[in-house]
C-alpha positions in Angstrom: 69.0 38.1 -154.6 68.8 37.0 -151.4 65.6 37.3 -149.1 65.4 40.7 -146.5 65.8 37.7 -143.5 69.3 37.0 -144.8 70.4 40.1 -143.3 70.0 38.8 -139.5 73.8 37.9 -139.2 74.7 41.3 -139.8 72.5 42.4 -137.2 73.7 40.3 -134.5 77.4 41.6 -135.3 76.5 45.1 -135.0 74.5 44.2 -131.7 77.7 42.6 -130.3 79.6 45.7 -131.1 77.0 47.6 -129.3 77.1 45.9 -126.1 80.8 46.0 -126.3 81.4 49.4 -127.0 78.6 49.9 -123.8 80.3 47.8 -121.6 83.8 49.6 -122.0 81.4 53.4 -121.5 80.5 52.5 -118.5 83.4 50.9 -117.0 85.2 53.8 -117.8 82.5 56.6 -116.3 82.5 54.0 -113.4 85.8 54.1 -112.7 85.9 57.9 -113.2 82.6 58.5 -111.0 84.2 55.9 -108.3 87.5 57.8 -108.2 85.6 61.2 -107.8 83.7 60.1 -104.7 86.3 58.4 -102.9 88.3 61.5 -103.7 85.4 63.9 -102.1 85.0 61.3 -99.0 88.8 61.1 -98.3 88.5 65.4 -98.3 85.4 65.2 -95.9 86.9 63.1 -93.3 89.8 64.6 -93.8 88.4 68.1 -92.5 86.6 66.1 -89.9 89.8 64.7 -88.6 91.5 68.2 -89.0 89.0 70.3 -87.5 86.8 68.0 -85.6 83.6 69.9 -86.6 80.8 69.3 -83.6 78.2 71.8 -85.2 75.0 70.5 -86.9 75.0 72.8 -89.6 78.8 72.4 -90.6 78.3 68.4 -90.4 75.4 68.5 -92.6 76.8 71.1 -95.2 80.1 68.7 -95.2 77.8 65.6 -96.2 75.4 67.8 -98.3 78.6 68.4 -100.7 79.6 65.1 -100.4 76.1 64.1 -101.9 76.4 66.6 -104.5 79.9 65.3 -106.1 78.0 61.6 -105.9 75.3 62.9 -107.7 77.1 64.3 -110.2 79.9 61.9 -111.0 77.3 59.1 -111.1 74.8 61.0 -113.7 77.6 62.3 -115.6 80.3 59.2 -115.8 77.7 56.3 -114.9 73.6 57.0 -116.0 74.0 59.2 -118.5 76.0 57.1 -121.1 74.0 54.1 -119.6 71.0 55.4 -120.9 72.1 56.8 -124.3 70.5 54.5 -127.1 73.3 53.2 -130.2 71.9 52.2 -132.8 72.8 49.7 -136.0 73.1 52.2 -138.5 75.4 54.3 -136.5 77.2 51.2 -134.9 77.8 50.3 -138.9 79.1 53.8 -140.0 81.3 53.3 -136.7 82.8 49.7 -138.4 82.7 50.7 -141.5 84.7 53.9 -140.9 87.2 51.4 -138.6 87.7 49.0 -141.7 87.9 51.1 -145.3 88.5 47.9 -147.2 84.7 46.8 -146.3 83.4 49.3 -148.6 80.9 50.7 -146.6 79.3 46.8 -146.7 77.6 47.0 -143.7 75.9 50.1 -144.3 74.4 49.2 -147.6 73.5 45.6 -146.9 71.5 47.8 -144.2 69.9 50.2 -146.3 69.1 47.1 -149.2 67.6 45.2 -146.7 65.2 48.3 -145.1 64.2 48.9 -149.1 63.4 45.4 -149.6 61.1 45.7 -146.7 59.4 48.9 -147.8 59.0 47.4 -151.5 60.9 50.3 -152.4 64.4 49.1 -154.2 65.7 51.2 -156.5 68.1 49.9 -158.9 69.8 46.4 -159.5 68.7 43.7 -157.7 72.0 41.6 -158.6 73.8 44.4 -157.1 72.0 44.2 -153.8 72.3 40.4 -153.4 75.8 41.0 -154.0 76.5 43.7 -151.4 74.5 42.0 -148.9 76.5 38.7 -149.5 80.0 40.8 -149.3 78.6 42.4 -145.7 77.1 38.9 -144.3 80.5 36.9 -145.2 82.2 40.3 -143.3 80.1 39.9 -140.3 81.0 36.7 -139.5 84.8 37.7 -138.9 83.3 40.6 -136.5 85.2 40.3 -133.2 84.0 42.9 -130.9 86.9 42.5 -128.5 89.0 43.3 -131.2 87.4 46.1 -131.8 86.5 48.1 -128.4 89.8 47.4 -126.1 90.1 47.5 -123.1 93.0 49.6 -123.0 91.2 52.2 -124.0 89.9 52.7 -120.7 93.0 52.2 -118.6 93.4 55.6 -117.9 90.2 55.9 -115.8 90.7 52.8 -114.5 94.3 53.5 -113.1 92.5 56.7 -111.5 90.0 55.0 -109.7 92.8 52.4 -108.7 94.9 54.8 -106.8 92.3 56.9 -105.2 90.6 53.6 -103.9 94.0 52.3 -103.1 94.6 55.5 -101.0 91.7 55.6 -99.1 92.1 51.0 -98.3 95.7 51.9 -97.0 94.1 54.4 -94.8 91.2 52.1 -93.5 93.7 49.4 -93.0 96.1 51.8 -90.9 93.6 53.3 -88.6 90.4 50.9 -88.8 88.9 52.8 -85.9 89.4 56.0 -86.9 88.2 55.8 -90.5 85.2 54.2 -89.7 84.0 57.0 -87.0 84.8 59.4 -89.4 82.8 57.6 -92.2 80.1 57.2 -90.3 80.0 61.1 -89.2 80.1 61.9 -92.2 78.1 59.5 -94.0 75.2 60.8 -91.0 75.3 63.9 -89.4 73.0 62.9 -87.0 75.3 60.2 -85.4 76.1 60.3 -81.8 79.6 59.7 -82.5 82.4 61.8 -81.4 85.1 63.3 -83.8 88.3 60.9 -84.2 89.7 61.6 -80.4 86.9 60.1 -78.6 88.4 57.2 -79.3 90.9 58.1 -76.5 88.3 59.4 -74.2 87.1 57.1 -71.4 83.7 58.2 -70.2 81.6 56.4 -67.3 79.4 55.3 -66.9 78.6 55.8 -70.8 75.4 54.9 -71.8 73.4 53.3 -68.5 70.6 54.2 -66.2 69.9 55.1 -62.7 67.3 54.6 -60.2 64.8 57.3 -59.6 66.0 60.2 -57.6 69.6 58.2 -57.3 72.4 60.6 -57.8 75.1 59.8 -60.7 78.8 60.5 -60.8 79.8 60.9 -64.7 84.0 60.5 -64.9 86.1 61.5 -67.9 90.0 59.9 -68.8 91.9 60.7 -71.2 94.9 58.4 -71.4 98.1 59.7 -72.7 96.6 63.1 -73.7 97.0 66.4 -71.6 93.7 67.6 -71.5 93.5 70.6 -69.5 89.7 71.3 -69.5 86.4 69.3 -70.3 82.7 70.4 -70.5 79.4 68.0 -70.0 76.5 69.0 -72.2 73.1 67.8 -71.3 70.1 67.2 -73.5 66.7 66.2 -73.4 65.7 63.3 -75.3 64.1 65.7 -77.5 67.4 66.7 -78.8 67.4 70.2 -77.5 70.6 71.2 -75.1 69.7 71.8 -71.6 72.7 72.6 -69.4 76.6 72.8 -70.3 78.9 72.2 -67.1 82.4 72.6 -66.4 83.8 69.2 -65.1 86.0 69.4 -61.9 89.5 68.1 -62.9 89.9 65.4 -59.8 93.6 64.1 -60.6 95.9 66.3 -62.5 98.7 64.0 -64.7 98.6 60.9 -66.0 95.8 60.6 -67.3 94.4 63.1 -66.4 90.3 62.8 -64.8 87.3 64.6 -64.6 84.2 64.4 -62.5 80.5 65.8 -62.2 77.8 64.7 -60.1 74.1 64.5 -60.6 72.5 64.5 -57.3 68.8 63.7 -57.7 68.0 62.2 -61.3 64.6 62.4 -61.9 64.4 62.4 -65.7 66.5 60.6 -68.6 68.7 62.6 -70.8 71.3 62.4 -73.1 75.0 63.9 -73.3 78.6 64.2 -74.0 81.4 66.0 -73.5 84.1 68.4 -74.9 87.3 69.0 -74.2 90.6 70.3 -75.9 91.7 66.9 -76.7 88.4 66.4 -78.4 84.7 65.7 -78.3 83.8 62.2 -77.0 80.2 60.3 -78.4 76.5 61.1 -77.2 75.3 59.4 -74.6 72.1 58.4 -72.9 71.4 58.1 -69.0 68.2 56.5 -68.3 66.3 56.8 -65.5 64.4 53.7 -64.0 61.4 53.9 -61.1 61.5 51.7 -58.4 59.2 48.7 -58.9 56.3 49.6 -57.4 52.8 47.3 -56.9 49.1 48.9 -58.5 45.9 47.5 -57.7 46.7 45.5 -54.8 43.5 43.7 -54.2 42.9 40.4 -51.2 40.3 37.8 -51.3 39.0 36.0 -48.5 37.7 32.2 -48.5 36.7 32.1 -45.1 36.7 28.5 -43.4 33.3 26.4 -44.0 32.0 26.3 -40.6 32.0 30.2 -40.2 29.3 30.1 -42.8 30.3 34.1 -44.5 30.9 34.0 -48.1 34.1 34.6 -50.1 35.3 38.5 -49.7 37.7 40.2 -52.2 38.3 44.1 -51.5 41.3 47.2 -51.9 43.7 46.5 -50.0 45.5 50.1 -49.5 49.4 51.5 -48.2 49.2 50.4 -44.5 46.1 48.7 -44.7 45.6 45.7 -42.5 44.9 41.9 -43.4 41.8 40.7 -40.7 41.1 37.2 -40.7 40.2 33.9 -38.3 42.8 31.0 -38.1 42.1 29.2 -41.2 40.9 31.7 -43.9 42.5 31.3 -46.7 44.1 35.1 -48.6 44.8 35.4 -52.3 46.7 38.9 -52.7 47.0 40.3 -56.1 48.6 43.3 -57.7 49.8 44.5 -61.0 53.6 45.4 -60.8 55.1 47.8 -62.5 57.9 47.3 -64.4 57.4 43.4 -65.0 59.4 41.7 -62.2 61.8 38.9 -61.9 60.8 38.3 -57.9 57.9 39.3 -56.0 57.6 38.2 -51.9 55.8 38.9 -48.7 58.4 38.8 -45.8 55.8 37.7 -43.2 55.5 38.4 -39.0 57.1 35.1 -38.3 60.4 35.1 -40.5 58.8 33.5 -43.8 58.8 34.3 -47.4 56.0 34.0 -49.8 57.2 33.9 -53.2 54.3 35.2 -55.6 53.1 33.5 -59.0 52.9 35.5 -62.2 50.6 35.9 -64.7 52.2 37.2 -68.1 48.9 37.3 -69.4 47.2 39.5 -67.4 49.6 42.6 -67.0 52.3 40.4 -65.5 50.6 40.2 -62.6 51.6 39.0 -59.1 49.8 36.4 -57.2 50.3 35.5 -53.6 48.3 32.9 -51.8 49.0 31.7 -47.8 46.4 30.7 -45.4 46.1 32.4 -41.5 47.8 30.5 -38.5 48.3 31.6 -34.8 51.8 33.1 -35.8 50.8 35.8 -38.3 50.3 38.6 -35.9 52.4 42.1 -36.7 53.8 44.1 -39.8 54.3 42.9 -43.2 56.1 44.0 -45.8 56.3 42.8 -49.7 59.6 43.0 -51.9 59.8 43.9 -55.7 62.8 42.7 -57.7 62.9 44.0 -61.4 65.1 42.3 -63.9 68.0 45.0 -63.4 68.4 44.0 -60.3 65.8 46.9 -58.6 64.5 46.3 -55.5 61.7 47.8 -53.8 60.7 47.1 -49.8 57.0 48.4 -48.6 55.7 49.9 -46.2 54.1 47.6 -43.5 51.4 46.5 -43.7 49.2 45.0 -40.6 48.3 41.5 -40.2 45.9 39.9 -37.9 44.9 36.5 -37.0 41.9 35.7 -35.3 41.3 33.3 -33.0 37.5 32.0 -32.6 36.2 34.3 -30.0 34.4 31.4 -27.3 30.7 32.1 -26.8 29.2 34.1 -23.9 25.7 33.1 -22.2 23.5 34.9 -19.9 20.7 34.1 -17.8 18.6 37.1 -17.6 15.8 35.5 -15.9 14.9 35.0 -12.4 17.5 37.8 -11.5 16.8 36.7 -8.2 19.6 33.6 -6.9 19.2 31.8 -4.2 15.6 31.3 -5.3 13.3 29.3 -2.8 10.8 27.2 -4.9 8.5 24.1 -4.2 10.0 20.5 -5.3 6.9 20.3 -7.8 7.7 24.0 -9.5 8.6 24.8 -13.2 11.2 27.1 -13.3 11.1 29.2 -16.4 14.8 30.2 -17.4 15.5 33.0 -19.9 19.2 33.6 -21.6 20.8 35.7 -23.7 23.7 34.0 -25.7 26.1 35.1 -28.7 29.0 34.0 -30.8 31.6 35.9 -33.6 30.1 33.6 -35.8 27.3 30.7 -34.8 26.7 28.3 -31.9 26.2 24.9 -32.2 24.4 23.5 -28.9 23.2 24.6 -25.7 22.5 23.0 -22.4 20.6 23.1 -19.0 23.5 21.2 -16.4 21.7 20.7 -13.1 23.9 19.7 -9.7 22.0 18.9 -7.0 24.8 19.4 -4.0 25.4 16.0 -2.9 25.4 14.3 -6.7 28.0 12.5 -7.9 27.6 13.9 -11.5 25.6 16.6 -13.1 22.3 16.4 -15.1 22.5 17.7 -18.8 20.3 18.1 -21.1 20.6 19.7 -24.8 18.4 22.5 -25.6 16.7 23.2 -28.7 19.2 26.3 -30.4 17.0 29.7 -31.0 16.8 31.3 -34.4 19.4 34.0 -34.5 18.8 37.7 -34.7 19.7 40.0 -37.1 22.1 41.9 -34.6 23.8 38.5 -33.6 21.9 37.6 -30.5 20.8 34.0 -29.2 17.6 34.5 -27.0 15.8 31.6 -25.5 14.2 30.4 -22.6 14.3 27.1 -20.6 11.3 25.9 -18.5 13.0 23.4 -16.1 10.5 20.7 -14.3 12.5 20.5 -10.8 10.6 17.1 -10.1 12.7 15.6 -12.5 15.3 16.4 -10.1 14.3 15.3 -6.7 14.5 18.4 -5.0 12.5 17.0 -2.1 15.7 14.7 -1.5 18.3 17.4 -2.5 17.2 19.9 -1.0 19.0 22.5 -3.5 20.0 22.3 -6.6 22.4 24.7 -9.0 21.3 25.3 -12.6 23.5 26.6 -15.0 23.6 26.8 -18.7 26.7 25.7 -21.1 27.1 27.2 -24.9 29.4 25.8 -27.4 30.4 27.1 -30.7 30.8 25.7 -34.7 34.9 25.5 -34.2 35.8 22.0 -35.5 38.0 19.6 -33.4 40.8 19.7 -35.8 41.1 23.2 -34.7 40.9 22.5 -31.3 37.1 23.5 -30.7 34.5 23.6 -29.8 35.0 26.6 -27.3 32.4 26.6 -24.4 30.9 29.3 -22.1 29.5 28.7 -19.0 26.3 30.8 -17.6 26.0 32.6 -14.1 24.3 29.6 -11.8 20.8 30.0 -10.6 20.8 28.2 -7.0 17.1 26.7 -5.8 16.4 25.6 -2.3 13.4 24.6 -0.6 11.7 26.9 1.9 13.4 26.6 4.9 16.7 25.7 3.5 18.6 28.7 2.6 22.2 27.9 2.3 24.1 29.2 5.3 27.2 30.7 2.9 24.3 32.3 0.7 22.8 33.7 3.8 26.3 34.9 4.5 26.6 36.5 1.2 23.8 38.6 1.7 24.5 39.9 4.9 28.6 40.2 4.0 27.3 42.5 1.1 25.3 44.8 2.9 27.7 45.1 5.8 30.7 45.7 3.0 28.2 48.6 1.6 27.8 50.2 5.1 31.7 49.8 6.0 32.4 51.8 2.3 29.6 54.4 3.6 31.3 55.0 6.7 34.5 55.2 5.0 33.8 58.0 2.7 32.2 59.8 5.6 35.4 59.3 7.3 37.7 60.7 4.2 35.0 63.5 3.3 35.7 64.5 7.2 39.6 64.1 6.8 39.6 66.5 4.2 37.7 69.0 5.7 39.3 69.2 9.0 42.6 68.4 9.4 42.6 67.5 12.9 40.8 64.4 12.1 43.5 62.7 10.2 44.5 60.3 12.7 41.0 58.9 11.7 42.6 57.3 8.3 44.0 54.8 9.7 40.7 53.4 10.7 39.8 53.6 7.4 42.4 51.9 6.1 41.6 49.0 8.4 38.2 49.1 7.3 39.0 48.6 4.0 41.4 46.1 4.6 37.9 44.7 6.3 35.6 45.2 3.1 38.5 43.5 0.7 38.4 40.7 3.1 34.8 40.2 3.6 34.5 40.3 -0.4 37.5 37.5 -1.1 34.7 35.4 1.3 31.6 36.4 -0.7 33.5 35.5 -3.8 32.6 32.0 -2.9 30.1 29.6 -4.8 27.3 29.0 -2.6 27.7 25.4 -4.2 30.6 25.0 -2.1 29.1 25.7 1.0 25.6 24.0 0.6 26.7 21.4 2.3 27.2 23.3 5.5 23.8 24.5 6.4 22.9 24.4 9.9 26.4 22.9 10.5 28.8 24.4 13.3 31.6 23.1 15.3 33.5 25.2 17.9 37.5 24.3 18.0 40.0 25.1 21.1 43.1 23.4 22.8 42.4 20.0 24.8 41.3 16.2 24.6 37.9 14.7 24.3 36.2 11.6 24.0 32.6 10.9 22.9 30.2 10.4 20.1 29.0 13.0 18.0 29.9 16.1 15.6 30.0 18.8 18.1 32.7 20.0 21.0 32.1 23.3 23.1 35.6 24.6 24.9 35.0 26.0 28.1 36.9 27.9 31.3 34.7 28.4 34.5 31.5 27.8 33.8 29.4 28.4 30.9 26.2 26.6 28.8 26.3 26.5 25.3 23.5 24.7 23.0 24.8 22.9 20.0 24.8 18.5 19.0 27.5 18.0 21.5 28.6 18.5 25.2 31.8 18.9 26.6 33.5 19.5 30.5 36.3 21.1 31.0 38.1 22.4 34.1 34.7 24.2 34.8 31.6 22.4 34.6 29.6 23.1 31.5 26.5 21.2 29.9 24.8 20.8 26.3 22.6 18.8 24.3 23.9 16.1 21.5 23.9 12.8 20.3 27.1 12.3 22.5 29.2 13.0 25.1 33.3 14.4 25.5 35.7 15.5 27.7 37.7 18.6 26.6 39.8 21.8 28.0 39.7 24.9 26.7 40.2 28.4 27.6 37.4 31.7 27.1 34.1 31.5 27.7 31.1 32.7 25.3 28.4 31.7 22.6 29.6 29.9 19.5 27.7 30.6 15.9 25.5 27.8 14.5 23.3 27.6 11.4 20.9 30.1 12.8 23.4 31.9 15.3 25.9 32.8 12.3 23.2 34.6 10.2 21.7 36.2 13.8 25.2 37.2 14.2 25.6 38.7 10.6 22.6 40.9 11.1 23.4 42.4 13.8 27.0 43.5 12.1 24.5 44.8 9.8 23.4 46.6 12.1 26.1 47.8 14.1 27.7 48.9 11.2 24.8 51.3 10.8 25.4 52.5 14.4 27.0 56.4 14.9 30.0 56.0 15.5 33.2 54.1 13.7 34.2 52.0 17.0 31.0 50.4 17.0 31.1 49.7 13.1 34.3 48.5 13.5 34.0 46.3 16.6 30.5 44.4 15.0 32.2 44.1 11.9 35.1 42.3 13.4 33.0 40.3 15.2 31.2 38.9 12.4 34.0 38.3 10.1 35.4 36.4 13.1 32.4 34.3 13.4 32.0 33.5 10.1 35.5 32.8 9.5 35.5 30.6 12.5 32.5 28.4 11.6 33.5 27.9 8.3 36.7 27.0 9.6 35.2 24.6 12.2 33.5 22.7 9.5 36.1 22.6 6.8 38.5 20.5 10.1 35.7 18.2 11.5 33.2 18.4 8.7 29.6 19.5 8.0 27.6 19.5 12.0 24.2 20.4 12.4 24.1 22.9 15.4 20.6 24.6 15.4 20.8 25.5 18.7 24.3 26.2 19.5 25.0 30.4 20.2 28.7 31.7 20.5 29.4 35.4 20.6 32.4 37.3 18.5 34.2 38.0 21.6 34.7 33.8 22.4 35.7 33.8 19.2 38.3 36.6 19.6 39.6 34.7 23.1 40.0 31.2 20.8 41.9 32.4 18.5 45.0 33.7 20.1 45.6 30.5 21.2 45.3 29.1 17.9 49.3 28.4 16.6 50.6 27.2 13.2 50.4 23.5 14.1 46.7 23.6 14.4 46.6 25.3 11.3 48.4 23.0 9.4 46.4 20.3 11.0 43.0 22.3 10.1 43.9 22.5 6.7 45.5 18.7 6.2 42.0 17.6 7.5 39.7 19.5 5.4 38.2 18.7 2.7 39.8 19.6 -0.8 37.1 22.1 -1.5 37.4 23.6 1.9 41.4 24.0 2.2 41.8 27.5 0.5 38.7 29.1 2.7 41.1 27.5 5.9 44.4 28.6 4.7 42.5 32.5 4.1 40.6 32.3 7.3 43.9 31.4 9.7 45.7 34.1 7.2 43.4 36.6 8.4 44.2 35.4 12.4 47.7 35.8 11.9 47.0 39.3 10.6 44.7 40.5 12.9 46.9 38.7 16.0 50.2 40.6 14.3 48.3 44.1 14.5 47.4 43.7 17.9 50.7 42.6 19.5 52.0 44.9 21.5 
């Protein structure tokens, strides 16, 4: 008898058959679930084609019974007999019933070998060894092939064949169309259109606007007479917002329909419907201009200004304020990210920015101040669409480094007459936009070749910006005794660096010394040209202030036109340094028309007879005599008292005075008369040079006889002879003749 283990042959056979006969279940409910489905899809898309469904609810009912019939034919056909368990003893009453001549030897070797194994065998032993022999020998011509065939499933298998076969040629025919239907069927929620979108020709489909832009949504149908068509608008939420009737633009071939969005502010999605069919779902975008957040500006100020780095907001419109040289870094966060960010500058140039991906994307821009980058500015966004964005201006200024201004405050008094051994305290007032970098005390005695300077120590500066020092000036140093006068002046110069063409200077208002005795003859001028120009404006405002109250003095105003043409003249002559004229005191010289011959610095002209004192003598026709240091011959015409050193400022005074007379042809007539002589003897000296004439006297009235015979070659000749300093007091003074001579012509 053989062992319970010899029975393993016939287990493997039964196994074999087992797998076989599984195989051939499931190919069969494959092939039977497979035909099922494809069956149910080629009905769904069928009704999809046919009646082009658009609902939600009639789209998901047609794919929820499409799921169903899956379901179904795959539990039924496919994973139930998958899952059903065979086992040997029924896979050997299945053989055994297929092949009567085995005598049931599969079935008892199986039920002698489970005995054996529970020690329970029942009868003979020989018998069982025999059986199980029989059944092993009979196993080993098992050939499952032979028994499961596969012709026994060719049925199902033709099925699935033709329905598969079907639904290819379809696919194959119209590739386009099947697929769209597929996938509406397969997903309701697909933004497909039914099966005659295909034909529809919508723009701008799927896309996106700028913010606020209108868009113009067009819809062709090619070869199809569609006679109406509908735009429905969602949100992106899904929901429907508007449906609107699309205005048929061309009638025909093919025929077109328009609708226009005027002010898109918010994306949304849609699609449209017409009788010719329902096209897919699409989305319009809408995309904000590129705009610029936290726009901040640092300034690094150049090093000599001494202020610290700055970074502040810079807001819409705001302004960037620097001097030449600072250096700007302008940032911002952009919005989207950009492809191009630049500043179109003042003068023509662009400033392409630097990005920083790692920082919000953000924009960098980085340019230094120059002389050139004064106006509006603007900058210009560029986002990777294509979107561009142009500011507002913005301001831009670039300073230039103010120069310094200095002040002396103190002595208020100038000229100031002082003794050659005094100390002169001087006290200024000085400031600067940012800091000065020296002062100093110039001196200029009048007769020097070059000035005297000498730095100053710098003051500490206050809190409010100011420079106040004082200077205490030892005029022995300067030989006053010699000089005679002298002009002090201060000079302040700023931190601006000689590569940027500094420093810038500033000049103080001159304090003029002399010694007692020794004023100045054009600063004695001055003073008395002042007070007369404040009596003439007196009596002019009396003048107007009558002329307005009585009518019948309106012939006046023409005098007081002429003495303001007075006061503006008698100003453009105090306008002058008394540097210029330092030179002069105690000088005269009186001019006319003849010859003369001597030795000295001093002529007198002369009709009749007539004495005159001055540094020279002169005969004429008449018979005249003077004092001098020699002697000439001469002709002249008029008769009077020139104006020396002392007879110009005697004369002055009493304009003064006369102006302060009652009556305005008084005031006018000494006012005249001084201007005349002052003009005169400046003239005198600026043709024959600096005379000292203490004693010489000549009235206005002379004056007023010389100079109408006074003609344009002995002006020319006046001012070719002067002195370069001189030349613009001669040209005004002979300007002034001509005037004066015009006015008077009959």
């Amino acid at each position: 008898m053989s062992s319970p283990a010899s029975h393993k042959p016939i287990v493997r056979s039964l196994r074999s058959l087992i797998f076989r006969a599984r195989f051939l279940m499931l190919m069969r409910g494959g092939s039977v679930a497979i035909g099922l489905i494809t069956l149910a899809l080629l009905l769904a898309i069928g009704i999809d084609a046919l009646f082009s469904p658009d609902k939600p609810q009639i789209r998901w009912a047609i794919t929820g019974i499409l799921a169903l019939i899956t379901v179904a034919a795959l539990g039924r056909f496919v994973i139930f007999p998958g899952t059903r368990r065979i086992q040997l003893k029924e896979m050997s009453l299945v053989y055994d019933a297929r092949h009567q001549e085995s005598t049931e030897a599969f079935t008892s070797a199986l039920h002698f070998a489970e005995s054996v194994r529970l020690g329970s065998l029942n009868g003979s032993k020989i018998l069982a060894s025999t059986v199980m022999d029989r059944a092993i020998r009979q196993a080993q011509e098992v050939v499952p092939a032979r028994e499961f065939r596969l012709r026994a499933s060719l049925r199902q298998l033709l099925f699935a064949g033709l329905v598969l076969g079907i639904f290819t040629t379809l696919w194959a025919t119209w590739p386009y169309q099947i697929s769209r239907l597929l996938a509406r069927v397969i997903n309701p929620t697909s933004s497909y259109g039914n099966v005659y979108a295909l034909g529809m020709h919508v723009t701008p489909g799927n896309g996106w606007v700028p913010l606020g832009s209108p868009v113009t949504i067009t819809l062709r149908i090619p070869g199809r007479n569609a006679e109406s068509a509908v735009l429905h608008r969602q949100n992106l939420d899904g929901s429907e917002v508007t449906s609107e009737t699309m205005q048929a633009a061309q009638q025909g071939d093919p025929p077109q329909f328009t609708l226009t969005f005027p002010h898109v502010t918010e994306p949304f999605r849609y699609r449209i419907s017409s009788d010719r069919g329902v096209s897919d779902l699409y989305q319009m975008d809408v995309r904000p201009y590129p705009s610029m957040n936290q726009l901040e500006v640092s300034y690094d100020y150049p090093p000599y200004t001494g202020m610290p780095p700055m970074k502040t907001a810079l807001e819409e419109g705001g302004e960037l304020r620097g001097i030449h040289g600072t250096a700007l870094t302008l940032t911002g966060i952009p919005q989207p990210a950009l492809h191009s960010a630049d500043l179109l500058m003042p003068d023509g140039t662009e400033i392409s920015a630097t990005f920083r991906p790692k920082n919000d994307h953000q924009a960098v821009w980085r340019f230094k101040l120059s002389p050139e980058l004064n106006g509006t500015w603007h900058y210009r966004l560029r986002d990777e669409e294509g979107l561009e964005t142009i500011s507002e201006p913005f301001y831009i200024t670039s300073l230039a480094d103010a120069p310094p201004s200095i002040v002396i405050t103190a002595p208020e008094q100038s000229p100031l007459e002082v003794q050659p051994t005094d100390k002169l305290t001087i006290r200024y007032e000085a400031t600067d936009d940012f800091a000065l970098r020296r002062i100093k005390l110039i001196a200029t005695p009048p007769s020097a070749s070059s000035s005297t300077e000498k730095t100053q120590p710098l003051p500490m500066r206050s809190d409010d910006g100011r420079y106040q020092g004082e200077v205490t000036v030892d005029l022995a140093q300067y030989r006053l005794a010699k000089h005679r006068s002298l002009k002090l002046f201060l000079n302040a110069s700023d931190s601006l660096p000689e590569l940027n063409h500094g420093p810038n200077l500033a000049q103080s208002n001159p304090i003029h010394v002399f010694l007692p005795g020794e004023m100045p003859l054009l600063a004695a001028a001055q003073i008395s040209l002042r007070a007369l120009a404040e009596a003439q404006q007196a009596l002019a405002d009396e003048a107007q202030a009558l002329a307005e109250a009585d009518p019948a003095a309106l012939p006046a105003l023409d005098w007081i036109e002429r003495q303001q043409e007075l006061a503006e003249a008698l100003e453009s002559l105090e306008g002058m340094e008394l540097a210029e004229a330092s030179d002069a005191e105690g000088q005269g010289q009186g001019q006319g028309q003849g010859q003369g011959q001597g030795q000295g610095q001093g002529q007198g002209q002369g009709q009749g007879q007539g004495q005159g004192q001055g540094q020279g003598q002169g005969q004429g026709q008449g018979q005249g005599q003077g004092q001098g240091q020699g002697q000439g011959q001469g002709q002249g015409q008029g008769q009077g008292q020139g104006t020396g050193g002392s007879g110009l400022a005697q004369g002055l005074g009493q304009a003064i005075r006369a102006a302060q007379a009652q009556t305005a042809g008084q005031a006018a007539q000494a006012a005249r008369a001084a201007a005349n002589a002052l003009g005169q003897r400046m003239t005198a000296e600026a043709v024959y040079g600096p005379t000292p004439l203490p004693n010489q006297h000549m009235t206005a009235s002379d004056w007023d006889r010389i100079r109408g015979h006074l003609d344009a070659g002995s002006a020319r000749a006046a001012q070719a002879k002067a002195p370069k300093r001189y030349r613009k007091l001669v040209d005004a003074y002979f300007r002034e003749v001509a005037r004066r001579a015009a006015e008077e012509r009959p």
